[in-house]
MIGU-692471 format. One record per residue (C-alpha): residue number from 0; x, y, z. Coordinates in nm, 3 decimals. Example, Ala and Ser with C-alpha at 12.3 -4.5 7.8 and 13.67 -1.06 7.14 Angstrom:
! MIGU-692471
> 0,1.230,-0.450,0.780
> 1,1.367,-0.106,0.714
//
This chain:
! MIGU-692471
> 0,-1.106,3.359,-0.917
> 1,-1.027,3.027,-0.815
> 2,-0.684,2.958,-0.608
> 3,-0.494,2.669,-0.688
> 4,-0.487,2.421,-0.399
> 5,-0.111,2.289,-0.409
> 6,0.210,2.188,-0.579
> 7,0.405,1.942,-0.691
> 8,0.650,1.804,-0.421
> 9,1.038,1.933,-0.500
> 10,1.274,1.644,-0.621
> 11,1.536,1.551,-0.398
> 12,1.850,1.518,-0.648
> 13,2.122,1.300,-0.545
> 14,2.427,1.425,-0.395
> 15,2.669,1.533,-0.705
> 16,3.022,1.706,-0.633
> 17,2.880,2.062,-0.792
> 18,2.556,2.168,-0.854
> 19,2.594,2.123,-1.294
> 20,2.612,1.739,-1.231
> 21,2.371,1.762,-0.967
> 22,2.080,1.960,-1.194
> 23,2.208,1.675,-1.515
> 24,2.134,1.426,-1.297
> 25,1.819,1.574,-1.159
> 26,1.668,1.673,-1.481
> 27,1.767,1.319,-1.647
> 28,1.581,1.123,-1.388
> 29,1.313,1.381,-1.392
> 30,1.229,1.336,-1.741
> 31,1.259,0.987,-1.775
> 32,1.069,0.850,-1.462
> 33,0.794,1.198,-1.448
> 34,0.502,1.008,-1.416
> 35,0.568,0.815,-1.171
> 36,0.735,1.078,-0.933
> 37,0.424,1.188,-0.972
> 38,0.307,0.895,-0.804
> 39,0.543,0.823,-0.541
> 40,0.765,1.093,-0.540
> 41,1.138,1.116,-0.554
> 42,1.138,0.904,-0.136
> 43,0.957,0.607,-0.332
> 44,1.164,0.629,-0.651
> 45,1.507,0.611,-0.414
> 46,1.371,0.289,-0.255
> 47,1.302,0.138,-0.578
> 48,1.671,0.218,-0.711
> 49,1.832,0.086,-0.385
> 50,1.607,-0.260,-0.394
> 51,1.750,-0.554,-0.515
> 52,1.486,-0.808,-0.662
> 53,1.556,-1.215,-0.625
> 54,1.330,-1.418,-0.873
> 55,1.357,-1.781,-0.770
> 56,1.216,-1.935,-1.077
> 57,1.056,-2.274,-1.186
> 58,0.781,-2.445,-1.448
> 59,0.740,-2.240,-1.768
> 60,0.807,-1.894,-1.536
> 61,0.604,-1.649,-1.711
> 62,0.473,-1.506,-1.425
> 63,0.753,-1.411,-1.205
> 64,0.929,-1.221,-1.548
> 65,0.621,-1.017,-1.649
> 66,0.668,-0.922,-1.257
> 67,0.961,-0.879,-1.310
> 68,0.966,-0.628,-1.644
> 69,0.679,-0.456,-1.464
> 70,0.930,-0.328,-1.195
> 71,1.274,-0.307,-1.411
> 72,1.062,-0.057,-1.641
> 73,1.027,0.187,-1.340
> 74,1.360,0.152,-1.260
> 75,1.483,-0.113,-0.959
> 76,1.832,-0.120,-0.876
> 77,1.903,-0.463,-0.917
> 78,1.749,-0.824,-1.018
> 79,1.857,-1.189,-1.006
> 80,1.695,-1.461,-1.165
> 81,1.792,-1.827,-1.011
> 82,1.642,-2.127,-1.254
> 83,1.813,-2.445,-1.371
> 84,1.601,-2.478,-1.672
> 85,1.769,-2.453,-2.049
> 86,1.555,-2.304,-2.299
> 87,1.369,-2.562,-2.512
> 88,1.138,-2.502,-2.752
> 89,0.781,-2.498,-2.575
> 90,0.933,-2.160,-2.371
> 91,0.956,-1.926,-2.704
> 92,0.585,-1.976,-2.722
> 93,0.515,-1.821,-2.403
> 94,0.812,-1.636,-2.270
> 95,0.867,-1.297,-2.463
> 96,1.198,-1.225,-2.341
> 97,1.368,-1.486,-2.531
> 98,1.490,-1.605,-2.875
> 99,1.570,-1.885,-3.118
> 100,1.884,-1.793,-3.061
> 101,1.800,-1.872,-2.721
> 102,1.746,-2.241,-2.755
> 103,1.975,-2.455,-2.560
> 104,2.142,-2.150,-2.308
> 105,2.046,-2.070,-1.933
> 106,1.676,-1.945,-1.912
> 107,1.777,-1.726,-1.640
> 108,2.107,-1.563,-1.833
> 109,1.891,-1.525,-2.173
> 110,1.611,-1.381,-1.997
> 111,1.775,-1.097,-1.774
> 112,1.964,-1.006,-2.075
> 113,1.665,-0.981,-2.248
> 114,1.512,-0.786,-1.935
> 115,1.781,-0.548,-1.885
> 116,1.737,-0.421,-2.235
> 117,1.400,-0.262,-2.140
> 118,1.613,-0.022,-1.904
> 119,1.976,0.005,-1.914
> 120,2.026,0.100,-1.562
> 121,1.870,-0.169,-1.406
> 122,2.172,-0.409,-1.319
> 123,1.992,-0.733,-1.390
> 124,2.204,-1.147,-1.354
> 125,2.094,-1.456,-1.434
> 126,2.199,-1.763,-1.228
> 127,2.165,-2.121,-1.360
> 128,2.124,-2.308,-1.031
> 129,1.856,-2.530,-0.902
> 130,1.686,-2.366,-0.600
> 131,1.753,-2.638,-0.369
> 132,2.158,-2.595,-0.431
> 133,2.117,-2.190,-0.424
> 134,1.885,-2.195,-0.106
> 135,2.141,-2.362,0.106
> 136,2.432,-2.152,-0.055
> 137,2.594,-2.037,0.297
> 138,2.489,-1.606,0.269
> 139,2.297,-1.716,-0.054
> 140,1.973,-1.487,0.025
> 141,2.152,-1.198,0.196
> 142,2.228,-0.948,-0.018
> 143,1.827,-0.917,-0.093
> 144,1.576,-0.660,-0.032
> 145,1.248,-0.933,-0.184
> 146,1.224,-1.199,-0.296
> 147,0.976,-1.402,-0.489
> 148,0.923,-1.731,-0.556
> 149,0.747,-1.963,-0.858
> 150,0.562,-2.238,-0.703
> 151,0.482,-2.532,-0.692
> 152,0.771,-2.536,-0.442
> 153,0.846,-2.774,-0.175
> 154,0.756,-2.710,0.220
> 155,1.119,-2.715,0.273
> 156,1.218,-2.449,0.048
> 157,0.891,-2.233,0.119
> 158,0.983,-2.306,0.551
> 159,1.393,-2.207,0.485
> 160,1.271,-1.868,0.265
> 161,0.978,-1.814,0.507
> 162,1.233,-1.810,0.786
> 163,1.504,-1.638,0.613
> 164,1.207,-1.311,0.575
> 165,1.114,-1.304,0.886
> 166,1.459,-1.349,1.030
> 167,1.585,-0.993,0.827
> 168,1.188,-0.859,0.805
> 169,1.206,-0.872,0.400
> 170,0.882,-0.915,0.227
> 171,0.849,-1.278,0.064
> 172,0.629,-1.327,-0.266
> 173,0.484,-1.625,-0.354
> 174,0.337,-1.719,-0.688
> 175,0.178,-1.952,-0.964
> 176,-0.022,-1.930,-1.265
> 177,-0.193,-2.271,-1.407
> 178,-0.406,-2.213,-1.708
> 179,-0.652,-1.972,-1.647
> 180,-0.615,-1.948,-1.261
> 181,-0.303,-1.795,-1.069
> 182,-0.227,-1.684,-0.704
> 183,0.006,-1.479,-0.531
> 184,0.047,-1.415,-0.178
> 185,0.284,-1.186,0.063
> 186,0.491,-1.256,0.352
> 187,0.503,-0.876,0.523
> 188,0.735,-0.818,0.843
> 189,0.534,-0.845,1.151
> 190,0.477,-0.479,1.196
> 191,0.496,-0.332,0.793
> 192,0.427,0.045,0.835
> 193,0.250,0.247,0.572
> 194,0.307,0.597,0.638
> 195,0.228,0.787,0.281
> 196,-0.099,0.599,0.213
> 197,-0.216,0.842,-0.056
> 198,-0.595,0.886,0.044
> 199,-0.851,1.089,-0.093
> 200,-0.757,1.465,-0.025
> 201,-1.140,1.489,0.128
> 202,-1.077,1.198,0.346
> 203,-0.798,1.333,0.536
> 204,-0.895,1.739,0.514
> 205,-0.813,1.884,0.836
> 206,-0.938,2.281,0.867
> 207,-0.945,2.253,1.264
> 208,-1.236,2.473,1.272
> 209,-1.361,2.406,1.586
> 210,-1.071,2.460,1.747
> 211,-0.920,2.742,1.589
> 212,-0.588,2.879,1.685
> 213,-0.483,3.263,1.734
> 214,-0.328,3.362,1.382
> 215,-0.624,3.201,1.174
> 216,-0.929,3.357,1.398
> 217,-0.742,3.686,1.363
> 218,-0.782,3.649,1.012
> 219,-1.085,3.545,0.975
> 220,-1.230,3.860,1.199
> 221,-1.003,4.109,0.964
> 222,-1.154,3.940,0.633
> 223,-1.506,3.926,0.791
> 224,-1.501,4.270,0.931
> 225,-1.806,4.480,0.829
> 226,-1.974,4.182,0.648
> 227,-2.316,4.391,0.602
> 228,-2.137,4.667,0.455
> 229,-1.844,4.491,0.258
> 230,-1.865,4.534,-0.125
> 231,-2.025,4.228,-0.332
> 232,-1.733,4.131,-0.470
> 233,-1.580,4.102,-0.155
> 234,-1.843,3.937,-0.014
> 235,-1.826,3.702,-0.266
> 236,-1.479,3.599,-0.227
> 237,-1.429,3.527,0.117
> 238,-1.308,3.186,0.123
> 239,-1.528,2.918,0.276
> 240,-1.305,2.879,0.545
> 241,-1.350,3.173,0.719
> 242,-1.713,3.193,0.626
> 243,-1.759,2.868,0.880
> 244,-1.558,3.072,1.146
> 245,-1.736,3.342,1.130
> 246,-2.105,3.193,1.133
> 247,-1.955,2.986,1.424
> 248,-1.894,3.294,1.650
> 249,-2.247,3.390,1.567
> 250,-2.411,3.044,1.610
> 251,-2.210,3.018,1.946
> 252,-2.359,3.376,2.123
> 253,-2.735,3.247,2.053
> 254,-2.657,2.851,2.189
> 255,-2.485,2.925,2.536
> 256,-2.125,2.952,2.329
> 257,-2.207,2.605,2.224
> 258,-2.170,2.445,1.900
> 259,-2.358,2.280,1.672
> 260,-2.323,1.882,1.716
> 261,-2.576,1.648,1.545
> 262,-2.774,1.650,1.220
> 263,-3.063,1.928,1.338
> 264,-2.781,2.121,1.467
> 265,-2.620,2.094,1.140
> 266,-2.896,2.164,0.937
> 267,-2.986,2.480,1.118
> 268,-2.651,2.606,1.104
> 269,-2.675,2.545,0.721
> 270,-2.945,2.743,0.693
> 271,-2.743,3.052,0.868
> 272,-2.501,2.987,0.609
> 273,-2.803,3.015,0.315
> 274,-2.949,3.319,0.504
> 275,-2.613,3.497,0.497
> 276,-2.544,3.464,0.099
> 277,-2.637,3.778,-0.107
> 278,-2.763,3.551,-0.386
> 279,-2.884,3.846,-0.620
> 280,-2.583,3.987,-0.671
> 281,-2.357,3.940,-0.979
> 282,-2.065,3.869,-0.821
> 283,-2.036,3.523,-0.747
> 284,-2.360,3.471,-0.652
> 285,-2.313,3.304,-0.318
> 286,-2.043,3.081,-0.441
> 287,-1.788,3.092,-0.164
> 288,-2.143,3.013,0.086
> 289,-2.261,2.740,-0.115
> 290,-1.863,2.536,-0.051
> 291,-1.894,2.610,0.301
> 292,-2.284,2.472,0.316
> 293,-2.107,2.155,0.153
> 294,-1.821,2.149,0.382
> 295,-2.068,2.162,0.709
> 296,-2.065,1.804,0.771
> 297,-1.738,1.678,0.691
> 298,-1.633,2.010,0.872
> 299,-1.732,2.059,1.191
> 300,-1.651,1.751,1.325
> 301,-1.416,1.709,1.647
> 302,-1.079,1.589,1.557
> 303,-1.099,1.198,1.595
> 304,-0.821,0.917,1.528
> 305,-0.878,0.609,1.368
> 306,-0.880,0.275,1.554
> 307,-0.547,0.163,1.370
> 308,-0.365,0.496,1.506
> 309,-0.511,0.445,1.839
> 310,-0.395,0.115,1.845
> 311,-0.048,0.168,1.713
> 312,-0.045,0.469,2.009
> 313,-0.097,0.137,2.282
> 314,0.171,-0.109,2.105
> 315,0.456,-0.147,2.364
> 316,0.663,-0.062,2.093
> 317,0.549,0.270,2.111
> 318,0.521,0.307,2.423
> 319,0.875,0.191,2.561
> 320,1.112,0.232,2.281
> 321,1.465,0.108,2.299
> 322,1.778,0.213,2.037
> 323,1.688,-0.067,1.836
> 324,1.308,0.040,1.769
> 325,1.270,0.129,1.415
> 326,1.242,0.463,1.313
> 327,0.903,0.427,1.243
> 328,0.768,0.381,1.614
> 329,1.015,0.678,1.742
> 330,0.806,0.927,1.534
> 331,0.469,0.728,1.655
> 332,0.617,0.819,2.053
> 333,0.657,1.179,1.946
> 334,0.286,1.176,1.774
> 335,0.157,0.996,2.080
> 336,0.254,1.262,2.295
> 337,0.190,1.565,2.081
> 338,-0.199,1.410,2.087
> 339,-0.167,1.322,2.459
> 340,-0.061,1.710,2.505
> 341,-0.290,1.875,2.249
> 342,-0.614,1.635,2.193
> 343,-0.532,1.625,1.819
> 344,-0.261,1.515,1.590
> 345,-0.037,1.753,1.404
> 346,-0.209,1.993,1.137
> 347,-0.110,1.857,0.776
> 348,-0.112,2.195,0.647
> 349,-0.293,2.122,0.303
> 350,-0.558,2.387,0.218
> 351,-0.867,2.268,-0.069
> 352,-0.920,2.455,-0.376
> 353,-1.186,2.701,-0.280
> 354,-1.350,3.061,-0.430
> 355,-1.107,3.325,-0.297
> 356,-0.923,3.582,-0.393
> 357,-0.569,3.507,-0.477
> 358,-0.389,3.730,-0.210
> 359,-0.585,3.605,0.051
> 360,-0.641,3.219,-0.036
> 361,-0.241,3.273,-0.069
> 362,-0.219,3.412,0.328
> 363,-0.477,3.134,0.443
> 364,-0.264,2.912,0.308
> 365,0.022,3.044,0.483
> 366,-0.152,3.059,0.788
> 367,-0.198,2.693,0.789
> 368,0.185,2.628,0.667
> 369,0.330,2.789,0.956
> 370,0.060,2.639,1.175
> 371,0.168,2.243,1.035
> 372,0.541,2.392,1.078
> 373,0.524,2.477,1.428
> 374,0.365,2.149,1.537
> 375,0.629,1.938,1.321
> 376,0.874,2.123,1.477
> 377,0.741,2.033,1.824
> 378,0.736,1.658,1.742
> 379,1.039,1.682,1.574
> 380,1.214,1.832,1.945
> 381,1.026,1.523,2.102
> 382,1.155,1.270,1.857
> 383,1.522,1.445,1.932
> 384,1.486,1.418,2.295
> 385,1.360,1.027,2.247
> 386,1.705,0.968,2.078
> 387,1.938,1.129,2.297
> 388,1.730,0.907,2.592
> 389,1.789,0.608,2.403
> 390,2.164,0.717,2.275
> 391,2.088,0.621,1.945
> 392,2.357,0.625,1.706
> 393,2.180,0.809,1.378
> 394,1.892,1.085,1.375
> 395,1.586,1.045,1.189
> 396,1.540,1.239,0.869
> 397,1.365,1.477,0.964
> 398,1.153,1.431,0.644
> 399,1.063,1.120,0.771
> 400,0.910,1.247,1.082
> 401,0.722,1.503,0.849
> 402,0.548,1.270,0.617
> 403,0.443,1.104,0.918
> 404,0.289,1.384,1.074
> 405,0.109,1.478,0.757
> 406,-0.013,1.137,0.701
> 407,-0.055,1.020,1.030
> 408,-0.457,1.062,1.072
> 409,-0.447,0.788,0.743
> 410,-0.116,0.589,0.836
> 411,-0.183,0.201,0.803
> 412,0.015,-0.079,1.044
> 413,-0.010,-0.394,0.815
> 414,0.051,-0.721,1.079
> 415,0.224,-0.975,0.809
> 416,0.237,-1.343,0.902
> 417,0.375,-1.622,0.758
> 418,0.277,-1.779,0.405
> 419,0.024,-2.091,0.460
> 420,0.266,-2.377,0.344
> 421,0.070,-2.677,0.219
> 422,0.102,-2.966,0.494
> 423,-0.162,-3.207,0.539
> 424,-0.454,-3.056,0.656
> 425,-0.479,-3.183,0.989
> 426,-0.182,-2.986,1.018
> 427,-0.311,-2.637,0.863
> 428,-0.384,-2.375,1.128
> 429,-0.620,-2.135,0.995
> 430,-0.640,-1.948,1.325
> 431,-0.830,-1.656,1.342
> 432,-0.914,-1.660,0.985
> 433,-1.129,-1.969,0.999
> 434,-1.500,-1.822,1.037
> 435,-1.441,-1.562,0.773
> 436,-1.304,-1.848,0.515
> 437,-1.572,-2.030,0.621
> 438,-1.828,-1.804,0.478
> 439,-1.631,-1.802,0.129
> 440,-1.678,-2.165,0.140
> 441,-2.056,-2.134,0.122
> 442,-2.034,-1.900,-0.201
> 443,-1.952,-2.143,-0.539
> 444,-1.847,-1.821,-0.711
> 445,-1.597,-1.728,-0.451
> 446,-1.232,-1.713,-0.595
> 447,-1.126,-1.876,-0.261
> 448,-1.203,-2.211,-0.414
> 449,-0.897,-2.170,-0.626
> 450,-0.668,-2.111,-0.313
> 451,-0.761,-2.443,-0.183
> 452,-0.668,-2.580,-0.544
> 453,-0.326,-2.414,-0.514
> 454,-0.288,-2.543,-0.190
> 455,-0.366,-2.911,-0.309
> 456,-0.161,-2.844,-0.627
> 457,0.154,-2.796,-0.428
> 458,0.094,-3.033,-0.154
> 459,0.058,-3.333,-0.436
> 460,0.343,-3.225,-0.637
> 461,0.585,-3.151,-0.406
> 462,0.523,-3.444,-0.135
> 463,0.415,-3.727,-0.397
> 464,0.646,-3.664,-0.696
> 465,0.961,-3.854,-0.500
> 466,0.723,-4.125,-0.483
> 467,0.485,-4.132,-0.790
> 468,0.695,-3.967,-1.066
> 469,0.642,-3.717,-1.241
> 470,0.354,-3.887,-1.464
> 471,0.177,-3.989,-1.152
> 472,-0.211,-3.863,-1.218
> 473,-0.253,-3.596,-0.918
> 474,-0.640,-3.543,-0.957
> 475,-0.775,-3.781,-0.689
> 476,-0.509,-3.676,-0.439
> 477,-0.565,-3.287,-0.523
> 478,-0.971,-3.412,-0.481
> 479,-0.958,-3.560,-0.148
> 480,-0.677,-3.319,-0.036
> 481,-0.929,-3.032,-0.096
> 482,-1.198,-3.250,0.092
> 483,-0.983,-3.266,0.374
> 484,-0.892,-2.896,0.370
> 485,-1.246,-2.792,0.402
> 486,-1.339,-2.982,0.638
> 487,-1.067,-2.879,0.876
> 488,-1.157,-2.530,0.774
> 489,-1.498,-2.634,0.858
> 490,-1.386,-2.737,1.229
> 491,-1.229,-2.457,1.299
> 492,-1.445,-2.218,1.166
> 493,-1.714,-2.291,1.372
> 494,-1.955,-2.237,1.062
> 495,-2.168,-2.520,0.873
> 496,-2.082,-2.538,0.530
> 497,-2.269,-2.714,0.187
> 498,-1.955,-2.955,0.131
> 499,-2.153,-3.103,-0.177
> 500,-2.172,-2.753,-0.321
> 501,-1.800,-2.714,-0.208
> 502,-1.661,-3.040,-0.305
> 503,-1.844,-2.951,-0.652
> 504,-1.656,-2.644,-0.730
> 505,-1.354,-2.742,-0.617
> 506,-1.374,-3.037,-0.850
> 507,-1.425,-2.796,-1.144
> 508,-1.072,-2.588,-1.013
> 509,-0.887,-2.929,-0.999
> 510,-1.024,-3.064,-1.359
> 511,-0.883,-2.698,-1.513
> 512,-0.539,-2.750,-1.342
> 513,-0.510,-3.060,-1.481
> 514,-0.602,-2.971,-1.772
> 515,-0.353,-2.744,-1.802
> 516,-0.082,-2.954,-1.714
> 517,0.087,-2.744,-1.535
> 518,0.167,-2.507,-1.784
> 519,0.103,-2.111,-1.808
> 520,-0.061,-1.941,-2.048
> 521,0.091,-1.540,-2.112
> 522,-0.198,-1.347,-2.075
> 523,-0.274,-1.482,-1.752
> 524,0.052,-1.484,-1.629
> 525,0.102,-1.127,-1.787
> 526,-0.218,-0.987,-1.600
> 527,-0.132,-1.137,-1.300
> 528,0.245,-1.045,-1.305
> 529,0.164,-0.695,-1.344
> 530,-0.073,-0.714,-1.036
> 531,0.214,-0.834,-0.859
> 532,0.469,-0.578,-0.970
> 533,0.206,-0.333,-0.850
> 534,0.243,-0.459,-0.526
> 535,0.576,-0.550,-0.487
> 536,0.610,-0.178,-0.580
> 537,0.364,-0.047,-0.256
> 538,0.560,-0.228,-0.061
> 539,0.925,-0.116,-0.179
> 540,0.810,0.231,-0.140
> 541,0.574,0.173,0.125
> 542,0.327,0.394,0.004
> 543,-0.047,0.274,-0.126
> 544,-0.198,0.045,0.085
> 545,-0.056,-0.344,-0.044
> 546,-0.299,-0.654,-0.017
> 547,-0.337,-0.838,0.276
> 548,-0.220,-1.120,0.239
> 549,-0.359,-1.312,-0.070
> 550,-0.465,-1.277,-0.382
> 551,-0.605,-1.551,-0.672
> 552,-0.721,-1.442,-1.011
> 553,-0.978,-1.704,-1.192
> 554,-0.992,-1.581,-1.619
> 555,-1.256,-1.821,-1.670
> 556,-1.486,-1.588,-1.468
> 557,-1.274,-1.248,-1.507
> 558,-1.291,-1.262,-1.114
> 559,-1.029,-1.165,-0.857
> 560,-1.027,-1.213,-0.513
> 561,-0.814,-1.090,-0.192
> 562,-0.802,-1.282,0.144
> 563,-0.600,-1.289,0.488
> 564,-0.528,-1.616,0.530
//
């Protein structure tokens, strides 16, 4: 038979005075939010329910409400929506979260009461401010966990909330949605950990077959005992994992106790495998062989860390942590030195589905438990020993340090920088990002083009309106603004570039945004909210892997695209 692999995670219910409120309260959350703690689990559904969501809003404002109904329906703590606007007319076409009855009242009050009603415990206000006055409210922004803002917005504003995030190392949205095109980008804290990256379960299996410790080559030698003389049906169900041990032993005493490394090496020691299957017999035919002939060359590899883990081992912040250090690089000092010590990271424990019986896939996997145990416990004494050398004031959960440990072969360091606030473009830095935007520049389908358009599109409304009005035609400006941009992106990027091609397609962004007038239509701004919800919600739990750093959707080509600018 075939052994299940693993189980569901147990929910951590909230603390209740006696355990019948605690199992009401666990079961209600349970049903209500079950496929999603599927998804996250009960750690990413906490941070969602202790967030608190700020929606600075402006323009028509579709986009930044389908965000936000995207992330009250899972269940955030709290939202506030900041927007001046009244409701007239031309919103009840477009926004679906408001009334006739609407007409005349705050947009922001009549659409977070609107909002809350998709989940009653979401706490949701509406503010009517302008976002200049609630901005540069004394303590206005901090009582926040993200924020997001509608664009086009001023440089000021987007330099006081850009400064503001990475002053208190919140993430910082930024968004629009003109017509068929719309953009959002992230502001991430400098260092923005991702721990529980949820990879493929065969991209992070770790058997540690060629180096084998004591308790699982004892088993493997009692299950493999007598292999010539062993009934079929035994034979049959040995799991894979021992299998590979086994033939290991025996590849090892006819090459000098060495073993196989390379493709022929590989392929020969397949063959073993095939050569050691008693294909003729009814039971199982060779089953249990034929996994571990698959399992060869992801296998028998040396245990190897990724360059992001390597280089978050050589950050000084790992390296010479003080109280302050987030918890995060702690547990990455105790990892560090569990490698340094063993050559290889602690064992995640996990075990593949595989042909076995029951009672013995049920001991392997036990086997590897108390193996992932033992090292979790020895980071876990390191981490302990780290905090009483640093005095600091409160221990780490020590669930913390072991979802690290089982994710840390896949854990992601994202290095946020600040949003790209439209200057002029003698002005705009595009660092080390230059030569790789160059390259989009010589691709007319890219959906970079409509970055540059967003850029303009700001950049005219927000420094020209004072002066022009707001019926000013911005088309030429957002033309030769775009001109400008390239060819600074052009210097810098060391890279020669077709700028009729470029100017070309850039024209054809700027004639659609004018088109549009500014306005948003909802199935755009609906898409493209729920994209951002999806990552405002990665980066809440921090789990998934969110975009880095930008992202602009053109639905006159069904064509996304995602760049670090």
């Amino acid at each position: 038979m075939s052994a299940i692999s693993a189980t569901p995670a147990p929910l951590q219910a909230r603390e209740a005075d006696d355990v019948s409120v605690r199992q009401v309260t666990l079961s209600k959350r349970d049903k209500k939010y079950d496929r999603q703690l599927r998804l996250w689990a009960a750690s990413g559904q906490d941070a969602l329910e202790n967030s608190h969501i700020l929606l600075l809003n402006s323009g028509p404002g579709i986009v930044g409400i389908e965000a936000l109904k995207n992330l009250i329906l899972p269940g955030i703590g709290k939202f506030t929506i900041v927007d001046e606007a009244k409701v007239q007319e031309e919103d009840l076409g477009a926004n679906f979260f408001l009334s006739e009855t609407s007409l005349g009242k705050s947009r922001a009050q009549a659409t977070a009461s609107y909002l809350q009603e998709l989940n009653p415990e979401v706490t949701g206000i509406g503010v009517p401010e302008s976002l200049e006055n609630f901005v540069n409210m004394p303590n206005s922004l901090e009582v926040y966990s993200l924020i997001m803002l509608m664009g086009p917005a001023s440089s000021v504003i987007l330099d006081k909330l850009s400064g503001h995030a990475s002053q208190h190392s919140i993430p910082f949205f930024y968004m629009h949605s003109i017509g068929f095109y719309s953009h959002f980008s992230v502001q991430l804290p400098p260092h923005f950990p991702c721990v529980d990256t949820h990879p493929e379960p065969e991209e992070t299996e770790d058997l540690r077959l060629l180096r084998p410790w004591p308790e699982l080559t004892t088993f493997m030698r009692v299950k493999t005992r007598d292999m010539d003389t062993i009934s079929d049906h035994e034979h049959g169900h040995i799991p894979y994992v021992l299998l590979l041990l086994y033939y290991l032993e025996v590849w090892k005493e006819s090459h000098e106790g060495k073993l196989p490394s390379g493709y022929q090496d590989k392929k020969s020691f397949k063959t073993l495998l095939e050569q050691g299957a008693r294909k003729s017999s009814a039971e199982g035919a060779g089953e249990n062989f034929e996994e571990g002939i698959k399992a060869v060359n992801k296998s028998l590899n040396l245990p190897e860390i990724s360059s992001g883990l390597r280089a978050i081992f050589e950050a000084e912040e790992c390296s010479s942590p003080t109280a302050e250090t987030p918890n995060f690089w702690i547990i990455a000092n105790g990892i560090r030195d569990f490698y340094s010590k063993h050559g290889e990271l602690p064992l995640p424990g996990a075990l593949p589905d595989m042909k076995a019986q029951s009672a013995d896939y049920i001991q392997l996997q036990n086997i590897y438990k108390a193996k992932a145990r033992k090292d979790l416990s020895e980071v876990t004494d390191r981490v302990r020993a780290t905090e009483a050398e640093l005095m600091r004031d409160k221990s780490i959960d020590e669930r913390e340090i072991e979802a690290f440990c089982k994710g840390a072969a896949s854990v992601k360091l994202i290095h946020g920088r600040p949003l790209k606030v439209a200057q002029t473009p003698k002005k705009l830095d595009w660092a080390d990002t230059a030569r790789a935007l160059c390259e989009e520049l010589n691709d007319e389908a890219s959906p970079f083009f409509l970055y540059i358009g967003f850029l303009a599109y700001d950049y005219t409304r927000s420094e020209q309106r004072d002066a022009k009005g707001e019926q000013y035609n911005y088309s030429e400006p957002m033309i030769s603004y775009c001109k400008d941009t390239i060819h600074r992106l052009q210097s810098q990027g060391g890279l020669e570039v077709d700028s009729e091609s470029a100017m070309a397609t850039v024209e054809k962004v700027v004639a659609e945004m004018d088109r549009a007038g500014g306005g948003e239509l909802h199935n755009i701004s609906a898409l493209t909210g729920g994209m951002i919800a999806q990552e405002v919600i990665k980066v809440i739990t921090k789990q998934y892997i969110p975009f880095d750093n930008t992202c602009v959707f053109d639905g006159i080509a069904s064509k996304a695209g995602v760049f670090r600018v």
